[in-house]
C-alpha positions, -999 to +999 in steps of 0.1 A: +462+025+033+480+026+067+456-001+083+461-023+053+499-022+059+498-023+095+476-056+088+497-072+063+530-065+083+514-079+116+507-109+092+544-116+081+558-112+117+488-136+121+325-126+207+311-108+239+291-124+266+294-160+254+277-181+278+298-210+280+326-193+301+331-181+329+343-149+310+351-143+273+352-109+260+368-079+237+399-061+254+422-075+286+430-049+316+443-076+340+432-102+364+421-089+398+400-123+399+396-145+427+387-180+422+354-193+430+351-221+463+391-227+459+386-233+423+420-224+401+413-195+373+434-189+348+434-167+322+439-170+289+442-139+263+449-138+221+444-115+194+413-122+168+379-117+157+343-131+170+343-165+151+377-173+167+364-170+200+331-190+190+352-215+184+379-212+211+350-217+235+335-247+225+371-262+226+374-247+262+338-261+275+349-293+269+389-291+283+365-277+317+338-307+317+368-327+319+388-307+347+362-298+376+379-275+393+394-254+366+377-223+353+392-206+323+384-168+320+394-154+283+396-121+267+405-115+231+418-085+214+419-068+179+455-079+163+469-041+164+464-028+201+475-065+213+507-061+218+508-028+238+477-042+258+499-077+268+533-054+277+512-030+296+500-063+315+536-080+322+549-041+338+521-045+361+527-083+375+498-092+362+505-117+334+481-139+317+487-173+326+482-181+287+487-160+264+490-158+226+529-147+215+537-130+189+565-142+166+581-109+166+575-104+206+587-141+220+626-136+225+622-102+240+601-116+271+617-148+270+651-127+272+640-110+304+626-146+324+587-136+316+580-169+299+578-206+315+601-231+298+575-259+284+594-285+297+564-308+309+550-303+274+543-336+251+556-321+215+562-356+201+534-354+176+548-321+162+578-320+131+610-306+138+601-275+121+570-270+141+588-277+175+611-252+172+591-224+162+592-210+196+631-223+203+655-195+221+691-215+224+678-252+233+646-241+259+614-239+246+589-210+251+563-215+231+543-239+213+524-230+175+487-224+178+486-236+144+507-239+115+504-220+083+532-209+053+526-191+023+518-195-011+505-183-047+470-179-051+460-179-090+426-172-100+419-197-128+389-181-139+407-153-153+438-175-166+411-197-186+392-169-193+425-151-211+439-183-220+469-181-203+483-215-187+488-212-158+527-227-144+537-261-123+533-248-088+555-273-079+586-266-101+581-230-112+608-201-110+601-164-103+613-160-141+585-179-148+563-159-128+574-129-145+563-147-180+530-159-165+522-123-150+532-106-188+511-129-203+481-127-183+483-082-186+489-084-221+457-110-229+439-085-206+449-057-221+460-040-192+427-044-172+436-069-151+472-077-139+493-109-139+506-108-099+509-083-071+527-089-039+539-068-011+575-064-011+577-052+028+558-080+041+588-102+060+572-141+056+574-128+011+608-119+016+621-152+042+615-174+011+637-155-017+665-153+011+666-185+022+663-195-017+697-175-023+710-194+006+706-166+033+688-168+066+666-130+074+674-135+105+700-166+124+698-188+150+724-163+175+695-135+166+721-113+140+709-102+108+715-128+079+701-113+047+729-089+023+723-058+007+728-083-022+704-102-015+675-072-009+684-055-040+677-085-057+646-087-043+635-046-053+652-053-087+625-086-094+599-065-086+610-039-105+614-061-137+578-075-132+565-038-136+588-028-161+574-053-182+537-053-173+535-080-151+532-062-116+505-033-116+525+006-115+537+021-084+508+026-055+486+004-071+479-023-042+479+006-017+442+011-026+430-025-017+417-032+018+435-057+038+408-081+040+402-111+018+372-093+003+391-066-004+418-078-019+423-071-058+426-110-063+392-108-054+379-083-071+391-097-105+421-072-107+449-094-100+452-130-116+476-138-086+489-129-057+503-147-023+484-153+008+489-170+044+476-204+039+454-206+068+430-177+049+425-200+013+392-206+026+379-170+033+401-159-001+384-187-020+350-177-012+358-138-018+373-149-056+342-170-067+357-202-061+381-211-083+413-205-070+444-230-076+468-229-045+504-230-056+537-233-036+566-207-040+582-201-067+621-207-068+617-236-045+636-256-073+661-237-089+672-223-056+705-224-037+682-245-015+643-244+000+629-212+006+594-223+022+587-229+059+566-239+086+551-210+102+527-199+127+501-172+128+507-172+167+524-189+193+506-201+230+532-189+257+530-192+292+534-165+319+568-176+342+548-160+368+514-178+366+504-189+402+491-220+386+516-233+359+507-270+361+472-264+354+483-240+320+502-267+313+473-291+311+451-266+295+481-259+265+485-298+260+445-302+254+450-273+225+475-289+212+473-328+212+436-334+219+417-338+184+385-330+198+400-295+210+410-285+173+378-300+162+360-273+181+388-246+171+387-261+133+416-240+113+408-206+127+442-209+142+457-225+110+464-259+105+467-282+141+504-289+146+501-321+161+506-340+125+485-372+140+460-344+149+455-326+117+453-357+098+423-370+123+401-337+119+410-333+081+380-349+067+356-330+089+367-299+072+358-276+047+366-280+013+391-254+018+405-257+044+412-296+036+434-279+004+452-255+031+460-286+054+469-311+026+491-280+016+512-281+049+511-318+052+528-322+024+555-291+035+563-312+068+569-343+052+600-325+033+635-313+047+628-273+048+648-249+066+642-234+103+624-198+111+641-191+136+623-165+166+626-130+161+651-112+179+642-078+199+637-050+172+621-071+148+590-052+144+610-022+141+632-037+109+597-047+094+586-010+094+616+001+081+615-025+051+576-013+044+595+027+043+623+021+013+603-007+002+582+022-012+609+043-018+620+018-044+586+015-055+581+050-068+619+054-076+629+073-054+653+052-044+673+027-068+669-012-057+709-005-048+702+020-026+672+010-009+689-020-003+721-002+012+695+018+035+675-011+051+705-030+058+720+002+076+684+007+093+680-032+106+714-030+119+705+003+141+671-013+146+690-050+164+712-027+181+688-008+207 
């Protein structure tokens, strides 16, 4: 149960001995290597599994064909011990030069002067939303690895097989969620369940704040969302189960965190929401016949709740002894198409715009839904995420605590909502 969490929370805040670097393996302990006849190394670290640094190192062999002279040396991590591994890095001077930034993690180094201001770095083919992902006042620290937002999955399998219709995921409200999700448990009769979501997972909870006109968390890097406004969000829940929509308290503790795991998947949920950037994987795992659906509320809202997000940013180190040369190797990731050809969407959708479009046909089925999907989000006027600010991670583990409170009533929705507020206050104030 705790891995799942841990997974899903990391998610709201994103192979050995490969032969075509000159390095590419599991863990990262630090540097400590000299470069070859007056060659420059850099290295270059992220989190993720085996087919991501496949992938990542075709795109790499052909940035180093190009630039003789430069030898990349990468090491990847599992998503959970990434973050203490890259800190225990930066205390001993021994930075990456490029590195893969957490959401959650970017302010707090960029407060301290660990991060290189991307000046020299083209972002014209990026939308606004995109460019200032990684924005701390008016510099620039980081640039998305790929673009993703969230969405409703619905399993039209089990909608046609129960006959319920399913809504317009264009113009739907959470009201009509909560009819859709009744519908679908009742024609079941209780065996499989109209929706489940996670209530503690931050990028679920961005959208219905922004929607009631709120930001989680502002520009200055102050706490934006009310008590009003998170015991509104416990109470929706809370309705959905009441009336049979939403499966009973602990139920989605049991699923695994994987897209095979999932109870979408398994033909136990009719819906549920995902990161875009895993349709294809969730697809596949369902059977199929999954219809992708944007947020509901986006409509009837105070204004848009949706945004462009990132599974990860690219950062790089302020104290990399060859900056110009990160530089070079960040713009091929990012505005080269044959680079994201290589890399495909295991990063999310490219955020070069011109980019994505170019690659787009190349893809899989899928994965052309998941980028059409986030083409169509930066052609509209959305609201900003703006960066974390330090403590971040700490108000997301407080949210998954009372969020479970409230979920097995030990807590009312007031309450819970009174306690998180107190806790992220605490939590921004360390």
């Amino acid at each position: 149960m705790m891995d799942r969490r841990a997974a899903l929370r990391a998610a709201g805040l994103a192979a050995a001995g490969l032969g075509v670097l000159s390095a590419c393996g599991r863990g990262f302990g630090g540097g400590g290597d000299d470069a070859p006849d007056g060659e420059v190394v850099l290295n270059m670290v992220w989190w993720g599994d085996n087919t991501r640094a496949q992938r990542t190192a075709a795109a790499l062999e052909i940035f180093q064909n190009r630039n003789p002279g430069i030898t990349v040396r990468t090491e990847y991590q599992d998503s959970a011990p990434y973050k203490d591994k890259l800190a225990t890095r930066f205390a001993a001077g021994d930075p990456p030069d490029l590195m893969a930034m957490r959401m959650d993690s970017l302010r707090e180094y960029a407060d301290r002067g660990a991060l290189l201001e991307l000046n020299g770095l083209n972002l014209d083919g990026l939308g606004e939303s995109a460019r200032t992902l990684a924005t701390v006042g008016d510099k620039t620290y980081g640039v998305p690895s790929g673009l993703n937002a969230i969405g409703f999955v619905v399993n039209r399998t089990l909608t046609d097989r129960f006959g319920v219709k399913i809504p317009d995921g264009d113009a739907w409200s959470w009201d009509d969620l909560g009819t859709f999700a009744r519908e679908v448990t009742e024609a079941a009769g209780r065996k499989v369940y109209g929706t489940g979501f996670d209530l503690f997972t931050l990028a679920n909870l961005f959208v219905w704040t922004r929607q009631r006109g709120e930001d989680f968390f502002t520009a200055q890097g102050t706490l934006g969302i009310t008590a009003g406004t998170v015991q509104a969000w416990f109470a929706l829940a809370q309705t959905m189960r009441d009336q049979g929509g939403m499966p009973p308290a602990g139920f989605m503790d049991e699923a695994g965190a994987s897209a095979a795991q999932s109870y979408i998947a398994s033909g136990k949920l009719a819906s549920q929401i995902i990161p875009t950037n895993n349709f294809l994987s969730y697809n596949a795992a369902s059977g199929g016949n999954l219809a992708l659906l944007r947020m509901p509320g986006e409509t009837q809202g105070v204004r848009r709740g949706q945004s462009i997000d990132t599974p990860a940013l690219w950062s790089i180190a302020a104290q990399s002894k060859h900056p110009q040369e990160a530089l070079r190797l960040l713009d091929f990731l990012v505005n080269d198409p044959e680079a994201s050809k290589a890399t495909g969407t295991t990063r999310g959708v490219p955020p070069n715009q011109q980019v994505a479009a170019s690659i787009k046909a190349g893809l899989e089925k899928d994965d052309q839904v998941a980028t059409d999907y986030l083409i169509g989000l930066q052609g509209e006027t959305l609201p900003r995420s703006f960066v974390y600010p330090p403590g971040g991670s700490a108000i997301a583990s407080a949210l998954e605590t009372i969020a479970t409170e409230v979920e097995f009533t030990r807590q009312t929705a007031a309450e819970g909502a009174a306690a998180f507020i107190t806790e992220a206050q605490k939590a921004l104030q360390k």
